[in-house]
GUTORGU-763222 format. One record per residue (C-alpha): residue number from 1; x, y, z. Coordinates in steps of 0.1 Angstrom, whole numbers, padded with zeros to 4 digits. Example, Ala and Ser with C-alpha at 12.3 -4.5 7.8 and 13.67 -1.06 7.14 Angstrom:
// residues 2
+-----+-------+-------+-------+
|   n |     u |     v |     w |
+-----+-------+-------+-------+
|   1 |  0123 | -0045 |  0078 |
|   2 |  0137 | -0011 |  0071 |
+-----+-------+-------+-------+
***
This chain:
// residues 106
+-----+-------+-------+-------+
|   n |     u |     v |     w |
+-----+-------+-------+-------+
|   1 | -0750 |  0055 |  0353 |
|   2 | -0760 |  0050 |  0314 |
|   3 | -0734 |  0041 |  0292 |
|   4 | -0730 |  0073 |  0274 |
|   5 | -0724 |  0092 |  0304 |
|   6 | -0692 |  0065 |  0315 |
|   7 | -0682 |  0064 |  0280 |
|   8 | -0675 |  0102 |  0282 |
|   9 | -0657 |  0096 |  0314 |
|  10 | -0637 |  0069 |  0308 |
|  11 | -0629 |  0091 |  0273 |
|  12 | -0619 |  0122 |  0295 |
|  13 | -0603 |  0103 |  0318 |
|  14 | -0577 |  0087 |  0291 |
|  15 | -0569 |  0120 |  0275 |
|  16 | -0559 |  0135 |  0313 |
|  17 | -0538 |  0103 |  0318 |
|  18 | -0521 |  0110 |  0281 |
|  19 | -0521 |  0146 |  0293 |
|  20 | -0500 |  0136 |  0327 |
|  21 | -0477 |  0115 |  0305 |
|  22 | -0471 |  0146 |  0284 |
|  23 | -0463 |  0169 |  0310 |
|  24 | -0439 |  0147 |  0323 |
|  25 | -0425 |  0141 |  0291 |
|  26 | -0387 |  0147 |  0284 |
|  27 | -0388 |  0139 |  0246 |
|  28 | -0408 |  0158 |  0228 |
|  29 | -0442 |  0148 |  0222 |
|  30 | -0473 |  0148 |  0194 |
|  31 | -0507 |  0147 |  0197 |
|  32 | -0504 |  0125 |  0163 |
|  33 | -0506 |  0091 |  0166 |
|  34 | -0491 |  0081 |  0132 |
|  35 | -0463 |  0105 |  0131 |
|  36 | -0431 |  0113 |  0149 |
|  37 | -0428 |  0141 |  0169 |
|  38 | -0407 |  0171 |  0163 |
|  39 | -0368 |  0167 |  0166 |
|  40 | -0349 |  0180 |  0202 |
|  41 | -0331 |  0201 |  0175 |
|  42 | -0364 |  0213 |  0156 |
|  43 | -0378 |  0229 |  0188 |
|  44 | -0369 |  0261 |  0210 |
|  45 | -0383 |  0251 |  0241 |
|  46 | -0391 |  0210 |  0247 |
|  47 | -0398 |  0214 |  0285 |
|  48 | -0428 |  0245 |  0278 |
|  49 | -0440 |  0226 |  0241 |
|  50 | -0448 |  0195 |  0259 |
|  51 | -0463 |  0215 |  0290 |
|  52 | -0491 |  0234 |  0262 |
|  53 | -0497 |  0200 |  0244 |
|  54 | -0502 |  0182 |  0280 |
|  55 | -0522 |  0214 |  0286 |
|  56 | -0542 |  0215 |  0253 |
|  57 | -0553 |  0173 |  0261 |
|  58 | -0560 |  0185 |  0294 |
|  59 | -0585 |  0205 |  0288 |
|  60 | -0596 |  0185 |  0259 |
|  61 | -0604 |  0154 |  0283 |
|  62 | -0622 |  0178 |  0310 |
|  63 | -0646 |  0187 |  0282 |
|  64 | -0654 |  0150 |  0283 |
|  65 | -0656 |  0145 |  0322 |
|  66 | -0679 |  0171 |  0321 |
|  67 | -0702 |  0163 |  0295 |
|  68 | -0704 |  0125 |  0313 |
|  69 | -0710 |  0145 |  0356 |
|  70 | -0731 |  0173 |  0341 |
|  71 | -0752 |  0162 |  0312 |
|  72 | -0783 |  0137 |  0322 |
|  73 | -0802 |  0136 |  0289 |
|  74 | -0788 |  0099 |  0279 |
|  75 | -0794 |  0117 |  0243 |
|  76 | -0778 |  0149 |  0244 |
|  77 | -0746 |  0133 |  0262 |
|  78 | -0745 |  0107 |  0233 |
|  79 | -0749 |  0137 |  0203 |
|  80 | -0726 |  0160 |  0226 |
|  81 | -0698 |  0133 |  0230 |
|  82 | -0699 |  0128 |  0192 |
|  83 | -0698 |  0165 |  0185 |
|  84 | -0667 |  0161 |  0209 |
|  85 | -0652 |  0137 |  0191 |
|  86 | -0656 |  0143 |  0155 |
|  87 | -0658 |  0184 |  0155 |
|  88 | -0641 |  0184 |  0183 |
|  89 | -0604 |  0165 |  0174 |
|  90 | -0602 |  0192 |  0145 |
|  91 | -0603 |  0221 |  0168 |
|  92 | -0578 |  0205 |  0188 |
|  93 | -0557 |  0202 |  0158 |
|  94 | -0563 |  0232 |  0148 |
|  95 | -0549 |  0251 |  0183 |
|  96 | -0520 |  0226 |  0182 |
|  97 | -0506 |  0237 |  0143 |
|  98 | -0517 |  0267 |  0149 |
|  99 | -0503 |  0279 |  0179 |
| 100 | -0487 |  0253 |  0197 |
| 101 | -0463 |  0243 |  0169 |
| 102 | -0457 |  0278 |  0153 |
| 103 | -0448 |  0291 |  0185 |
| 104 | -0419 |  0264 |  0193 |
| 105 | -0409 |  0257 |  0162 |
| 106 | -0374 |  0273 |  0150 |
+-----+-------+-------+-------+
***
């Protein structure tokens, strides 16, 4: 298997674990690595926020898996797992201030 191709797998693979560990989650979580998370008090709903942020990585980290099982081209699965990356973390950012945080925020 080229290295790109792991490299996209062991990449989706980590987000599903962070995913798992978000789901499970009883404190309320971020998807921001150098802030704290929302408050107990600050949110409506902990149990269903952290269920659509575990949900939002999870889907996140199967965009990687399958870029790494699907795409052959050593190429296009480098260029595709930087456009997942780079492009890719700001549309993730995007859905979680967007909707995520607007919805269970008081």
């Amino acid at each position: 298997m080229p290295l790109e191709r792991g490299a996209a797998i062991i990449i989706g693979f980590a987000m599903i674990c962070v995913s798992i560990y978000y789901y499970f989650s009883k404190k309320p979580v971020t998807i921001y690595n150098n802030s704290n998370p929302p408050g107990v008090d600050q949110i409506t709903n902990v149990r269903s926020y952290n269920h659509a942020t575990a949900r939002l990585m999870l889907v996140y980290g199967a965009i990687f898996i399958f870029e790494g099982l699907v795409i052959t081209n050593r190429l296009m699965c480098f260029f595709l797992v930087v456009l997942t990356v780079m492009p890719g973390i700001v549309v993730v950012m995007a859905i979680f201030e967007s909707f995520i945080l607007k919805k269970y925020l008081k």
